[in-house]
TORKE-969248 format. One record per residue (C-alpha): x, y, z. Coordinates in steps of 0.001 Angstrom, whole numbers, plus 500000, padded with zeros to 6 digits. Layout:
BEGIN
XYZ
...
//
This chain:
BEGIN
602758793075342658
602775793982346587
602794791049348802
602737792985351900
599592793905354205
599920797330355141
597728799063357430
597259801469360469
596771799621363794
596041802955366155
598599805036365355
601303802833364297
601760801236360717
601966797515360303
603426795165357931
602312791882357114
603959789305355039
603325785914355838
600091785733357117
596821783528356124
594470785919354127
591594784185355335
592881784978359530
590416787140360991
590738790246362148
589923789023365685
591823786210365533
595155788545364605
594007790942367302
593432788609370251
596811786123369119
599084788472367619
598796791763368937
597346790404372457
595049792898372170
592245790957374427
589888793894374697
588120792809371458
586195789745372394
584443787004370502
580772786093371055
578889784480367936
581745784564365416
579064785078362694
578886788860362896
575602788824365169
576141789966368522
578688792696368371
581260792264370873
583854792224368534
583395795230367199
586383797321365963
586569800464363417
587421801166360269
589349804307359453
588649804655355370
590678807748353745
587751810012352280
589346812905350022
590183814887353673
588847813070355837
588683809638357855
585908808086357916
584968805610360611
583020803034360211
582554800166362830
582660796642361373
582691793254362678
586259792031363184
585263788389363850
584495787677360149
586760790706358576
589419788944356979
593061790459357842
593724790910354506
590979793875353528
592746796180355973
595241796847353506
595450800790353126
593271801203355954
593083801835359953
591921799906362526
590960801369365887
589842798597368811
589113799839372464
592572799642373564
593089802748371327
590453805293373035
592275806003376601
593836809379376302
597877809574376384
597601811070379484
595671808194380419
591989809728380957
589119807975379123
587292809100375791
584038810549376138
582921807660375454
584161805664377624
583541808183380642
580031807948379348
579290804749380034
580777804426383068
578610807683384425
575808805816382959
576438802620384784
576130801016381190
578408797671382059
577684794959384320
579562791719383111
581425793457381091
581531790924378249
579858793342375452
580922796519376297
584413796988374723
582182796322371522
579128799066372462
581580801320372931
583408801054369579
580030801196368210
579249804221370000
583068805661369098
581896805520365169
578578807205365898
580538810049368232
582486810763364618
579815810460362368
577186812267363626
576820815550366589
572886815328367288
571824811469366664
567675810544367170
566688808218369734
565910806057366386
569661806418364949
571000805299368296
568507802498368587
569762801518364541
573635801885365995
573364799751369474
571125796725367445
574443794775366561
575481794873369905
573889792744372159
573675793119376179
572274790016378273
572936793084381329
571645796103381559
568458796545379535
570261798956377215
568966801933378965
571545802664380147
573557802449377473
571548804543375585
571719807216378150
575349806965377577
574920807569373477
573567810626374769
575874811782376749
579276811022375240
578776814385373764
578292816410376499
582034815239377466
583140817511374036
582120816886370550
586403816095369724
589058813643370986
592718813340370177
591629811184366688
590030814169365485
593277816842366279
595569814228364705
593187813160361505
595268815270358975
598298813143360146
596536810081359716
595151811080356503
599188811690355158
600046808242357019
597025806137354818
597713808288351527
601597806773352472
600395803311352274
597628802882349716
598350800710346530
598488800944343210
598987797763341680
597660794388342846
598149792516346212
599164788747346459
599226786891349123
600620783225349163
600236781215352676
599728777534353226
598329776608349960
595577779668349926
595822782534347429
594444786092348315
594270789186344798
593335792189345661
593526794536342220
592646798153342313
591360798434338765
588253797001337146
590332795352334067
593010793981336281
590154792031338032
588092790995334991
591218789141333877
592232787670337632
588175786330337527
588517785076333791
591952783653334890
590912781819338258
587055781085337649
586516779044340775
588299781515342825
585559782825345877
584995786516345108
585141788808348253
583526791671349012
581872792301352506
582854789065353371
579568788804355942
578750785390353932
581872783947352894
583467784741356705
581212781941358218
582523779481355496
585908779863357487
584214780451361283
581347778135361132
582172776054358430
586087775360358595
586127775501354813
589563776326353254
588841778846350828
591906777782348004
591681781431346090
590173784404346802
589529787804344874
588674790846346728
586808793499344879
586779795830347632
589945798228346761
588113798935342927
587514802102342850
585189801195339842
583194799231341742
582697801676344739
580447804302342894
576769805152343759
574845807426341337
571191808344340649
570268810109337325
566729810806336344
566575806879335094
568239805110337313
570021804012340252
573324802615339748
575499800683342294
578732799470341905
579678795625343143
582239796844345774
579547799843347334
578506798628350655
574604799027351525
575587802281354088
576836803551351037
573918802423348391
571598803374351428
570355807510350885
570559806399347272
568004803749347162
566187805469350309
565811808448348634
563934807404345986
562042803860347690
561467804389351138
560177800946351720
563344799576350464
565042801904352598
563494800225355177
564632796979354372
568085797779354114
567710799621358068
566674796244358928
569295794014356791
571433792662359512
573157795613361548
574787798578361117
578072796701360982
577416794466358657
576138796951356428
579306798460356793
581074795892354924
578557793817353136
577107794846349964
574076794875347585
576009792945344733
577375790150347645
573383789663348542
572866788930345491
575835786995344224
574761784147346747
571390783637345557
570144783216348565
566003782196348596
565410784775350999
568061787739350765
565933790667352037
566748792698348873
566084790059346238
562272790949346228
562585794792346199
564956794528343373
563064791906341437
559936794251341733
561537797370340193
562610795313337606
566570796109338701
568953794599336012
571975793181336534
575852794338334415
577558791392334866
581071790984332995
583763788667331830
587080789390330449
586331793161327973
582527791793327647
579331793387329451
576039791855329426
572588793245331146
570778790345332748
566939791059334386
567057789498337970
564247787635337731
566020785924335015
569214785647337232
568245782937339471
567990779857337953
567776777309340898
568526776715344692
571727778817344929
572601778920341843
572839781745339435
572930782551335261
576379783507335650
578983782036333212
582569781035334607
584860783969334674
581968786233334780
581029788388338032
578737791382338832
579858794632337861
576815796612339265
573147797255339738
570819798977338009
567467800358339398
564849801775337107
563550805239339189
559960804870338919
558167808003339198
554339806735338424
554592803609340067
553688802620343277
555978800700345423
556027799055348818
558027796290350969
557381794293353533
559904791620355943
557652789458358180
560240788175361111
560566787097364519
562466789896365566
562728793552364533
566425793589364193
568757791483362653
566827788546361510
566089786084358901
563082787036357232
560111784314357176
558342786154354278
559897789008352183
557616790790349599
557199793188347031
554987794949344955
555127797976342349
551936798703341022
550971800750337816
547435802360337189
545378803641334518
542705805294336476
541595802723338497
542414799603336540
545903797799336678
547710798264334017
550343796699335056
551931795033338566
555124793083339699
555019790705342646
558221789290344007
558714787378347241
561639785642349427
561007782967351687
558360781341349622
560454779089346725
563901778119346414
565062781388344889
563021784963345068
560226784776342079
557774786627340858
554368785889341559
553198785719337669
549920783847337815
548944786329340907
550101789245338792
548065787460335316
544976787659337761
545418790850338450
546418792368335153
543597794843333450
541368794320336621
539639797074338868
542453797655341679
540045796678345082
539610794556347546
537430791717345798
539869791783342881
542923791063344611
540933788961347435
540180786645344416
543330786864342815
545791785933346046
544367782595345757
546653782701342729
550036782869345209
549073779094346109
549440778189342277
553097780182341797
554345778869345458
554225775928347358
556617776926350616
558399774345352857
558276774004356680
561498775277358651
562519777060361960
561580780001360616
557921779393359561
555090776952358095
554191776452355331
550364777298355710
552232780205357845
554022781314354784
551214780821352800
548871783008354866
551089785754354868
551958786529351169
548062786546350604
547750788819353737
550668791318352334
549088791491349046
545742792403350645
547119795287352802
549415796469349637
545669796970348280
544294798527351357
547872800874351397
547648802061347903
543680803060348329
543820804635351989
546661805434352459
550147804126353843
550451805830356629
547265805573358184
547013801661357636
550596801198359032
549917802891361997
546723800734362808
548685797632361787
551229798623364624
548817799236367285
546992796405366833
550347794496367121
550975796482370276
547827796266372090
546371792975370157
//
Protein backbone atom coordinates (compact mmCIF):
# COMPACT_ATOMS: atom_id res chain seq x y z
CA UNK A 1 0.00 0.00 0.00
CA UNK A 2 1.39 3.71 -0.76
CA UNK A 3 1.51 5.90 2.18
CA UNK A 4 2.78 8.81 0.37
CA UNK A 5 0.73 11.93 -1.08
CA UNK A 6 1.99 12.62 -4.34
CA UNK A 7 0.98 15.41 -6.40
CA UNK A 8 1.94 18.37 -8.76
CA UNK A 9 2.14 21.74 -6.94
CA UNK A 10 2.83 24.11 -10.28
CA UNK A 11 5.37 22.50 -11.84
CA UNK A 12 7.14 20.74 -9.19
CA UNK A 13 6.17 17.24 -7.64
CA UNK A 14 5.50 16.90 -3.97
CA UNK A 15 5.68 14.27 -1.45
CA UNK A 16 3.76 13.93 1.53
CA UNK A 17 4.16 11.54 4.31
CA UNK A 18 3.15 12.60 7.53
CA UNK A 19 0.49 14.80 7.12
CA UNK A 20 -3.29 14.92 8.61
CA UNK A 21 -5.63 13.66 5.75
CA UNK A 22 -8.28 15.74 6.92
CA UNK A 23 -5.65 19.32 6.53
CA UNK A 24 -7.08 21.40 3.97
CA UNK A 25 -5.82 22.30 1.03
CA UNK A 26 -5.74 25.96 2.17
CA UNK A 27 -4.56 25.32 5.30
CA UNK A 28 -1.28 23.35 3.63
CA UNK A 29 -1.06 26.19 1.14
CA UNK A 30 -1.16 29.25 3.40
CA UNK A 31 1.16 27.22 6.47
CA UNK A 32 3.28 25.02 4.56
CA UNK A 33 4.06 26.26 1.32
CA UNK A 34 3.51 30.10 2.47
CA UNK A 35 1.77 30.45 -0.43
CA UNK A 36 -0.53 33.51 1.00
CA UNK A 37 -2.07 34.40 -2.33
CA UNK A 38 -4.92 31.88 -1.71
CA UNK A 39 -7.03 33.46 0.94
CA UNK A 40 -9.77 32.27 3.23
CA UNK A 41 -13.21 33.95 3.42
CA UNK A 42 -16.23 31.60 4.54
CA UNK A 43 -14.31 28.33 4.94
CA UNK A 44 -17.54 26.54 3.83
CA UNK A 45 -16.91 26.67 0.09
CA UNK A 46 -19.29 29.83 -0.44
CA UNK A 47 -17.54 32.83 -1.35
CA UNK A 48 -14.68 31.82 -3.54
CA UNK A 49 -11.60 33.44 -2.54
CA UNK A 50 -9.90 30.42 -2.06
CA UNK A 51 -10.15 29.20 -5.14
CA UNK A 52 -7.34 27.04 -6.64
CA UNK A 53 -7.33 24.47 -9.77
CA UNK A 54 -7.35 21.19 -10.38
CA UNK A 55 -5.19 19.73 -13.11
CA UNK A 56 -7.02 16.04 -13.72
CA UNK A 57 -5.02 13.78 -16.40
CA UNK A 58 -7.75 13.21 -19.24
CA UNK A 59 -6.39 10.48 -21.83
CA UNK A 60 -4.11 13.64 -23.50
CA UNK A 61 -5.05 16.17 -21.91
CA UNK A 62 -5.26 18.24 -18.52
CA UNK A 63 -8.13 19.20 -17.54
CA UNK A 64 -8.67 22.12 -15.21
CA UNK A 65 -11.11 22.42 -13.08
CA UNK A 66 -11.30 25.14 -10.28
CA UNK A 67 -12.34 23.83 -6.85
CA UNK A 68 -12.57 25.17 -3.48
CA UNK A 69 -9.33 24.60 -1.57
CA UNK A 70 -10.77 25.65 1.83
CA UNK A 71 -12.75 22.38 2.26
CA UNK A 72 -10.53 20.10 -0.31
CA UNK A 73 -8.88 17.82 1.88
CA UNK A 74 -4.92 17.49 1.14
CA UNK A 75 -5.23 14.10 0.72
CA UNK A 76 -7.51 13.91 -2.75
CA UNK A 77 -4.67 15.63 -4.59
CA UNK A 78 -2.97 12.50 -4.83
CA UNK A 79 -2.12 11.95 -8.67
CA UNK A 80 -3.21 15.30 -9.41
CA UNK A 81 -2.04 19.14 -9.95
CA UNK A 82 -2.72 22.00 -8.20
CA UNK A 83 -2.30 25.45 -9.72
CA UNK A 84 -2.99 28.66 -7.13
CA UNK A 85 -2.32 32.32 -8.38
CA UNK A 86 1.20 32.32 -7.48
CA UNK A 87 1.61 29.94 -10.49
CA UNK A 88 0.17 32.29 -13.45
CA UNK A 89 3.09 35.11 -13.68
CA UNK A 90 5.12 34.24 -16.69
CA UNK A 91 8.95 33.08 -16.09
CA UNK A 92 9.92 36.07 -17.52
CA UNK A 93 7.85 37.64 -15.05
CA UNK A 94 4.88 39.23 -17.25
CA UNK A 95 1.30 38.41 -16.15
CA UNK A 96 -1.19 35.76 -17.71
CA UNK A 97 -3.84 37.04 -19.76
CA UNK A 98 -5.65 36.81 -17.16
CA UNK A 99 -4.23 38.56 -14.90
CA UNK A 100 -3.39 41.55 -17.40
CA UNK A 101 -7.11 41.39 -17.89
CA UNK A 102 -8.21 42.37 -14.88
CA UNK A 103 -5.96 44.81 -14.18
CA UNK A 104 -6.93 46.67 -17.75
CA UNK A 105 -10.36 46.18 -16.51
CA UNK A 106 -9.84 47.83 -13.20
CA UNK A 107 -11.53 44.55 -11.80
CA UNK A 108 -9.80 44.79 -8.05
CA UNK A 109 -10.31 47.24 -5.46
CA UNK A 110 -9.56 45.62 -1.96
CA UNK A 111 -8.10 43.07 -3.36
CA UNK A 112 -9.36 40.42 -0.94
CA UNK A 113 -11.30 38.19 -3.73
CA UNK A 114 -9.43 38.57 -6.61
CA UNK A 115 -6.57 35.99 -6.43
CA UNK A 116 -9.75 33.65 -6.31
CA UNK A 117 -11.78 35.39 -9.57
CA UNK A 118 -8.91 35.02 -11.29
CA UNK A 119 -8.28 31.28 -10.77
CA UNK A 120 -11.82 31.00 -11.61
CA UNK A 121 -11.41 32.85 -14.68
CA UNK A 122 -7.84 30.78 -15.37
CA UNK A 123 -10.16 27.40 -15.58
CA UNK A 124 -12.70 29.05 -17.86
CA UNK A 125 -9.61 30.59 -20.19
CA UNK A 126 -8.76 26.53 -20.62
CA UNK A 127 -11.99 25.22 -20.92
CA UNK A 128 -13.71 27.16 -23.16
CA UNK A 129 -12.50 29.99 -26.36
CA UNK A 130 -16.00 31.86 -26.89
CA UNK A 131 -17.93 31.71 -23.33
CA UNK A 132 -21.83 33.48 -23.22
CA UNK A 133 -22.42 36.30 -21.05
CA UNK A 134 -24.59 33.41 -19.19
CA UNK A 135 -21.46 30.89 -18.86
CA UNK A 136 -19.41 33.70 -17.39
CA UNK A 137 -22.19 34.83 -15.13
CA UNK A 138 -22.44 30.62 -14.05
CA UNK A 139 -18.32 30.82 -13.60
CA UNK A 140 -17.93 34.28 -11.46
CA UNK A 141 -21.22 33.12 -8.99
CA UNK A 142 -18.78 31.33 -6.46
CA UNK A 143 -16.78 34.19 -6.25
CA UNK A 144 -17.99 36.89 -4.41
CA UNK A 145 -16.89 40.77 -4.69
CA UNK A 146 -18.16 43.29 -1.86
CA UNK A 147 -16.02 45.90 -4.64
CA UNK A 148 -16.56 46.42 -7.85
CA UNK A 149 -20.06 45.45 -8.97
CA UNK A 150 -18.62 42.62 -11.05
CA UNK A 151 -18.71 44.58 -14.17
CA UNK A 152 -15.80 44.90 -14.34
CA UNK A 153 -14.78 41.75 -13.82
CA UNK A 154 -16.82 40.50 -16.32
CA UNK A 155 -15.36 42.81 -18.83
CA UNK A 156 -12.20 41.16 -17.90
CA UNK A 157 -13.73 37.37 -18.70
CA UNK A 158 -14.00 38.92 -21.92
CA UNK A 159 -11.02 40.07 -22.54
CA UNK A 160 -8.46 37.62 -21.18
CA UNK A 161 -8.72 36.26 -24.62
CA UNK A 162 -7.94 38.95 -26.61
CA UNK A 163 -4.39 38.76 -24.70
CA UNK A 164 -3.96 35.09 -26.82
CA UNK A 165 -6.09 32.10 -26.51
CA UNK A 166 -2.51 30.04 -24.93
CA UNK A 167 -0.13 30.51 -21.97
CA UNK A 168 2.98 28.63 -20.98
CA UNK A 169 0.48 25.71 -19.19
CA UNK A 170 -0.79 24.96 -22.46
CA UNK A 171 3.00 24.64 -24.43
CA UNK A 172 4.14 22.52 -21.46
CA UNK A 173 0.74 20.24 -20.98
CA UNK A 174 2.32 17.13 -22.72
CA UNK A 175 5.09 17.39 -20.01
CA UNK A 176 2.72 17.61 -17.36
CA UNK A 177 0.64 14.94 -18.71
CA UNK A 178 4.11 12.41 -18.56
CA UNK A 179 4.81 14.03 -14.96
CA UNK A 180 0.91 12.92 -13.55
CA UNK A 181 0.97 9.51 -15.63
CA UNK A 182 4.58 9.27 -13.35
CA UNK A 183 2.72 9.56 -10.20
CA UNK A 184 -0.72 7.98 -10.40
CA UNK A 185 -1.44 4.79 -8.23
CA UNK A 186 -2.28 1.58 -8.53
CA UNK A 187 -2.90 0.07 -5.36
CA UNK A 188 -4.44 1.69 -2.28
CA UNK A 189 -3.32 4.80 -0.24
CA UNK A 190 -3.04 4.85 3.66
CA UNK A 191 -2.53 7.42 5.57
CA UNK A 192 -1.93 7.15 9.44
CA UNK A 193 -1.61 10.67 11.44
CA UNK A 194 -2.64 11.46 14.97
CA UNK A 195 -5.12 8.81 15.50
CA UNK A 196 -7.10 9.52 11.96
CA UNK A 197 -7.07 6.98 9.13
CA UNK A 198 -7.39 8.13 5.40
CA UNK A 199 -8.02 4.74 2.22
CA UNK A 200 -8.04 5.76 -0.88
CA UNK A 201 -8.45 2.35 -3.25
CA UNK A 202 -8.54 2.60 -6.96
CA UNK A 203 -10.77 -0.40 -7.60
CA UNK A 204 -14.44 -0.95 -6.85
CA UNK A 205 -13.76 -4.46 -4.92
CA UNK A 206 -10.85 -3.13 -2.99
CA UNK A 207 -13.36 -0.53 -1.58
CA UNK A 208 -16.41 -2.77 -1.06
CA UNK A 209 -14.20 -4.72 1.34
CA UNK A 210 -12.40 -1.41 3.09
CA UNK A 211 -16.47 -0.23 3.61
CA UNK A 212 -17.54 -3.85 4.79
CA UNK A 213 -14.28 -3.81 6.89
CA UNK A 214 -14.58 -0.23 8.59
CA UNK A 215 -18.50 0.39 8.54
CA UNK A 216 -18.45 3.59 10.53
CA UNK A 217 -15.68 4.92 8.52
CA UNK A 218 -17.05 8.62 6.79
CA UNK A 219 -17.09 7.95 3.04
CA UNK A 220 -15.55 10.83 0.92
CA UNK A 221 -16.27 11.95 -2.18
CA UNK A 222 -16.62 15.76 -3.02
CA UNK A 223 -16.07 16.39 0.37
CA UNK A 224 -18.40 19.84 0.07
CA UNK A 225 -20.45 18.29 3.19
CA UNK A 226 -18.13 16.39 5.19
CA UNK A 227 -15.33 19.51 4.84
CA UNK A 228 -17.52 21.72 7.19
CA UNK A 229 -17.60 18.81 9.77
CA UNK A 230 -13.77 19.66 10.12
CA UNK A 231 -14.08 23.77 9.33
CA UNK A 232 -17.25 24.57 11.03
CA UNK A 233 -17.71 21.81 13.15
CA UNK A 234 -14.14 20.80 14.60
CA UNK A 235 -15.23 17.18 14.35
CA UNK A 236 -12.34 14.62 14.17
CA UNK A 237 -13.26 12.46 11.48
CA UNK A 238 -11.47 8.87 13.04
CA UNK A 239 -11.55 7.00 9.36
CA UNK A 240 -12.16 8.05 6.17
CA UNK A 241 -12.69 6.30 2.65
CA UNK A 242 -12.32 8.24 -0.44
CA UNK A 243 -14.11 6.96 -3.46
CA UNK A 244 -12.84 9.52 -5.67
CA UNK A 245 -9.69 7.65 -7.43
CA UNK A 246 -12.43 4.54 -8.59
CA UNK A 247 -12.39 4.55 -11.82
CA UNK A 248 -15.65 2.42 -11.47
CA UNK A 249 -17.32 4.90 -9.88
CA UNK A 250 -16.39 7.83 -12.28
CA UNK A 251 -18.54 6.68 -15.35
CA UNK A 252 -21.54 8.59 -16.88
CA UNK A 253 -23.62 6.80 -19.56
CA UNK A 254 -27.06 7.23 -21.19
CA UNK A 255 -28.59 4.30 -23.20
CA UNK A 256 -32.05 4.42 -24.61
CA UNK A 257 -33.34 3.40 -20.82
CA UNK A 258 -31.46 5.06 -18.70
CA UNK A 259 -29.12 7.35 -17.18
CA UNK A 260 -26.46 5.90 -15.19
CA UNK A 261 -24.04 7.72 -12.79
CA UNK A 262 -21.38 6.41 -10.98
CA UNK A 263 -20.87 7.42 -6.99
CA UNK A 264 -17.44 9.10 -7.60
CA UNK A 265 -18.89 11.31 -11.02
CA UNK A 266 -19.09 14.83 -9.93
CA UNK A 267 -22.38 16.84 -11.06
CA UNK A 268 -20.05 18.88 -13.98
CA UNK A 269 -19.57 15.55 -15.07
CA UNK A 270 -23.31 13.96 -14.62
CA UNK A 271 -24.37 17.53 -15.91
CA UNK A 272 -24.88 17.26 -20.22
CA UNK A 273 -26.01 13.79 -19.20
CA UNK A 274 -28.94 14.55 -17.11
CA UNK A 275 -29.34 18.04 -19.05
CA UNK A 276 -29.62 16.47 -22.10
CA UNK A 277 -32.38 14.55 -21.52
CA UNK A 278 -34.32 16.86 -18.36
CA UNK A 279 -33.70 20.30 -18.89
CA UNK A 280 -35.40 21.36 -15.75
CA UNK A 281 -33.10 19.24 -13.83
CA UNK A 282 -30.41 20.68 -15.71
CA UNK A 283 -31.39 23.66 -14.29
CA UNK A 284 -31.21 22.65 -10.91
CA UNK A 285 -27.92 21.33 -11.03
CA UNK A 286 -26.70 25.15 -12.78
CA UNK A 287 -28.06 26.39 -9.65
CA UNK A 288 -26.71 23.62 -7.02
CA UNK A 289 -24.15 25.60 -5.19
CA UNK A 290 -21.34 26.92 -7.69
CA UNK A 291 -19.38 25.92 -10.29
CA UNK A 292 -16.72 24.85 -7.81
CA UNK A 293 -18.48 22.91 -5.82
CA UNK A 294 -19.86 21.10 -8.57
CA UNK A 295 -16.51 20.43 -9.42
CA UNK A 296 -15.93 18.20 -6.62
CA UNK A 297 -19.22 17.33 -5.13
CA UNK A 298 -21.34 14.72 -6.52
CA UNK A 299 -24.89 13.37 -7.21
CA UNK A 300 -24.33 10.13 -5.03
CA UNK A 301 -22.71 12.57 -1.93
CA UNK A 302 -26.26 14.66 -2.21
CA UNK A 303 -27.81 11.93 -1.68
CA UNK A 304 -25.81 9.88 0.75
CA UNK A 305 -26.60 12.70 3.41
CA UNK A 306 -30.20 12.61 3.22
CA UNK A 307 -30.53 15.87 3.48
CA UNK A 308 -34.58 17.19 3.67
CA UNK A 309 -33.89 19.58 1.10
CA UNK A 310 -30.92 18.45 -1.29
CA UNK A 311 -31.94 20.22 -4.54
CA UNK A 312 -31.75 16.90 -6.47
CA UNK A 313 -33.69 14.68 -4.09
CA UNK A 314 -37.07 15.80 -5.71
CA UNK A 315 -36.04 15.56 -9.41
CA UNK A 316 -34.74 12.15 -8.78
CA UNK A 317 -37.60 10.97 -6.64
CA UNK A 318 -39.97 12.13 -9.54
CA UNK A 319 -38.34 10.08 -12.33
CA UNK A 320 -38.53 7.35 -10.18
CA UNK A 321 -34.35 7.17 -10.16
CA UNK A 322 -33.24 3.93 -8.29
CA UNK A 323 -30.54 3.55 -6.30
CA UNK A 324 -27.35 0.31 -6.74
CA UNK A 325 -26.20 0.31 -3.51
CA UNK A 326 -23.57 -2.53 -2.48
CA UNK A 327 -21.87 -4.38 0.28
CA UNK A 328 -19.05 -6.73 0.18
CA UNK A 329 -19.77 -8.98 -3.74
CA UNK A 330 -23.69 -8.09 -3.15
CA UNK A 331 -25.80 -5.44 -5.28
CA UNK A 332 -29.18 -4.42 -4.42
CA UNK A 333 -31.60 -1.77 -6.41
CA UNK A 334 -33.37 0.39 -3.87
CA UNK A 335 -36.31 3.10 -5.27
CA UNK A 336 -35.41 6.53 -3.60
CA UNK A 337 -38.46 7.21 -2.33
CA UNK A 338 -37.97 4.14 -0.39
CA UNK A 339 -34.37 5.28 0.57
CA UNK A 340 -35.12 7.80 3.11
CA UNK A 341 -36.42 6.52 6.03
CA UNK A 342 -36.22 9.47 8.57
CA UNK A 343 -34.48 12.87 9.42
CA UNK A 344 -31.02 12.06 7.99
CA UNK A 345 -31.12 8.85 7.97
CA UNK A 346 -31.08 6.40 5.17
CA UNK A 347 -32.11 2.37 4.27
CA UNK A 348 -28.59 1.66 4.02
CA UNK A 349 -27.20 -1.41 5.89
CA UNK A 350 -23.62 -1.14 7.62
CA UNK A 351 -20.89 -1.87 5.19
CA UNK A 352 -23.12 -0.95 2.41
CA UNK A 353 -22.58 2.36 0.21
CA UNK A 354 -23.89 3.73 -3.14
CA UNK A 355 -22.51 2.36 -6.14
CA UNK A 356 -24.53 4.57 -8.63
CA UNK A 357 -27.68 6.11 -9.97
CA UNK A 358 -30.04 5.12 -12.16
CA UNK A 359 -32.47 7.42 -14.13
CA UNK A 360 -35.33 6.00 -16.10
CA UNK A 361 -35.23 8.27 -19.68
CA UNK A 362 -38.74 9.12 -20.03
CA UNK A 363 -39.71 9.83 -23.44
CA UNK A 364 -43.76 10.30 -22.97
CA UNK A 365 -43.64 11.88 -19.81
CA UNK A 366 -43.69 15.25 -18.91
CA UNK A 367 -41.28 16.65 -16.52
CA UNK A 368 -40.52 19.92 -14.79
CA UNK A 369 -38.54 21.44 -11.63
CA UNK A 370 -38.75 24.14 -9.72
CA UNK A 371 -36.19 25.75 -6.53
CA UNK A 372 -38.03 28.63 -4.78
CA UNK A 373 -34.97 30.67 -2.93
CA UNK A 374 -33.84 33.85 -1.70
CA UNK A 375 -31.20 34.18 -4.04
CA UNK A 376 -30.56 33.01 -7.61
CA UNK A 377 -27.21 31.55 -6.93
CA UNK A 378 -25.91 29.44 -4.46
CA UNK A 379 -28.64 29.03 -1.99
CA UNK A 380 -30.60 26.85 0.20
CA UNK A 381 -33.72 26.15 -1.38
CA UNK A 382 -37.04 27.09 0.71
CA UNK A 383 -39.22 24.81 -1.53
CA UNK A 384 -37.85 22.25 -4.09
CA UNK A 385 -40.41 20.43 -6.36
CA UNK A 386 -41.12 18.04 -8.87
CA UNK A 387 -43.47 16.68 -11.09
CA UNK A 388 -43.54 14.07 -14.11
CA UNK A 389 -46.78 13.75 -15.48
CA UNK A 390 -48.26 10.93 -17.78
CA UNK A 391 -51.43 11.36 -20.07
CA UNK A 392 -53.91 9.41 -21.81
CA UNK A 393 -55.48 12.03 -23.89
CA UNK A 394 -56.40 14.38 -21.52
CA UNK A 395 -56.85 12.36 -18.36
CA UNK A 396 -53.90 11.49 -15.91
CA UNK A 397 -52.94 8.39 -16.09
CA UNK A 398 -50.47 8.62 -14.01
CA UNK A 399 -48.25 11.53 -11.96
CA UNK A 400 -45.31 11.70 -9.39
CA UNK A 401 -44.97 14.61 -6.99
CA UNK A 402 -41.85 14.97 -4.94
CA UNK A 403 -40.77 17.96 -2.87
CA UNK A 404 -37.72 19.20 -0.53
CA UNK A 405 -38.14 21.63 2.04
CA UNK A 406 -41.56 20.52 3.05
CA UNK A 407 -40.93 17.19 5.58
CA UNK A 408 -38.00 15.88 7.19
CA UNK A 409 -36.74 13.97 4.17
CA UNK A 410 -37.89 14.65 0.27
CA UNK A 411 -41.45 12.67 -0.18
CA UNK A 412 -43.74 12.19 -2.51
CA UNK A 413 -46.85 13.92 -2.43
CA UNK A 414 -49.16 10.58 -2.61
CA UNK A 415 -52.53 11.77 -1.41
CA UNK A 416 -52.02 14.94 -3.94
CA UNK A 417 -51.01 12.48 -6.64
CA UNK A 418 -54.32 9.85 -5.39
CA UNK A 419 -56.42 13.11 -6.12
CA UNK A 420 -55.17 13.53 -9.14
CA UNK A 421 -54.95 10.04 -10.53
CA UNK A 422 -57.61 9.21 -13.56
CA UNK A 423 -58.83 12.92 -13.39
CA UNK A 424 -59.22 15.50 -16.35
CA UNK A 425 -55.62 17.30 -16.29
CA UNK A 426 -57.02 21.31 -15.70
CA UNK A 427 -57.09 23.85 -13.63
CA UNK A 428 -60.21 22.94 -11.32
CA UNK A 429 -58.81 19.41 -11.00
CA UNK A 430 -55.58 20.15 -9.64
CA UNK A 431 -56.98 23.51 -7.89
CA UNK A 432 -59.06 20.94 -5.85
CA UNK A 433 -56.57 18.45 -5.50
CA UNK A 434 -53.47 20.80 -4.01
CA UNK A 435 -55.53 21.07 -1.03
CA UNK A 436 -54.31 17.48 -0.78
CA UNK A 437 -50.36 18.81 -0.21
CA UNK A 438 -51.72 20.08 3.33
CA UNK A 439 -52.73 16.34 4.18
CA UNK A 440 -49.07 14.71 2.92
CA UNK A 441 -47.05 17.86 4.56
CA UNK A 442 -47.16 19.79 7.48
CA UNK A 443 -43.74 22.13 7.07
CA UNK A 444 -41.90 23.80 10.02
CA UNK A 445 -40.92 27.49 10.44
CA UNK A 446 -37.06 28.35 9.88
CA UNK A 447 -34.76 31.13 8.44
CA UNK A 448 -35.47 30.05 5.33
CA UNK A 449 -39.32 30.18 5.18
CA UNK A 450 -42.88 29.72 6.98
CA UNK A 451 -44.66 27.38 7.21
CA UNK A 452 -47.95 28.88 5.64
CA UNK A 453 -44.99 30.25 3.22
CA UNK A 454 -44.03 26.76 2.39
CA UNK A 455 -47.35 25.74 2.26
CA UNK A 456 -48.48 28.35 -0.27
CA UNK A 457 -45.88 27.59 -2.53
CA UNK A 458 -46.04 23.78 -3.24
CA UNK A 459 -49.84 24.43 -4.03
CA UNK A 460 -48.74 27.44 -6.22
CA UNK A 461 -45.96 25.14 -8.15
CA UNK A 462 -48.40 22.48 -8.73
CA UNK A 463 -50.85 25.00 -10.22
CA UNK A 464 -48.35 26.54 -12.72
CA UNK A 465 -46.94 22.79 -13.52
CA UNK A 466 -50.75 22.63 -14.79
CA UNK A 467 -50.79 25.93 -16.49
CA UNK A 468 -46.98 24.80 -18.09
CA UNK A 469 -48.02 21.51 -19.40
CA UNK A 470 -51.40 23.09 -21.14
CA UNK A 471 -49.85 26.48 -22.55
CA UNK A 472 -46.90 26.04 -22.76
CA UNK A 473 -43.48 26.34 -20.76
CA UNK A 474 -42.02 28.84 -22.28
CA UNK A 475 -44.56 31.30 -22.61
CA UNK A 476 -45.73 30.98 -18.84
CA UNK A 477 -42.05 31.23 -17.64
CA UNK A 478 -41.45 34.21 -19.34
CA UNK A 479 -44.60 36.02 -17.83
CA UNK A 480 -43.69 34.54 -14.43
CA UNK A 481 -40.26 36.44 -14.82
CA UNK A 482 -41.58 39.69 -15.81
CA UNK A 483 -43.97 39.90 -13.41
CA UNK A 484 -41.13 39.21 -10.87
CA UNK A 485 -39.19 41.96 -12.60
CA UNK A 486 -41.62 44.66 -12.95
CA UNK A 487 -44.21 43.36 -10.06
Amino acid sequence: MAQTVRFILGDEIRELTDIDPTMTVLTYLRTVERRTGTKEGCAEGDCGACTVVLGIPDGDRVRYRAVDSCILFVATLDGKQLITVEDLRDRDGSLHPVQQAMVDCHGSQCGFCTPGFVMSLFALYHCELEPSDRRISDVLAGNLCRCTGYRPIIEAARRMYANGNGDRFTAVESAVIEQLRSIQRADTLTLMHGGRTYYAPVSLSTLASLVERHPDARLLSGGTDLGLLVTKQHEDLDTLIYLGDVRELQTVCADGDQIEIGAAATFTDAFDAVADHYPDFGELLRRFGSVQVRNTGTLAGNIATASPIGDSLPALMALDARLVLRRGGTTREVGLDEFFVGYRRTAMQPGEFIERIRIPIHTRRRFAAYKISKRFDQDIASVCAAYSLALDGSTVRDIRIAYGGMAPTPRRARLCEQALAGCPWNEATVEQASHALDRDFAPITDLRASSAYRSLVARNLLRKFQLETTHGAVETRIVVYAEHCHG
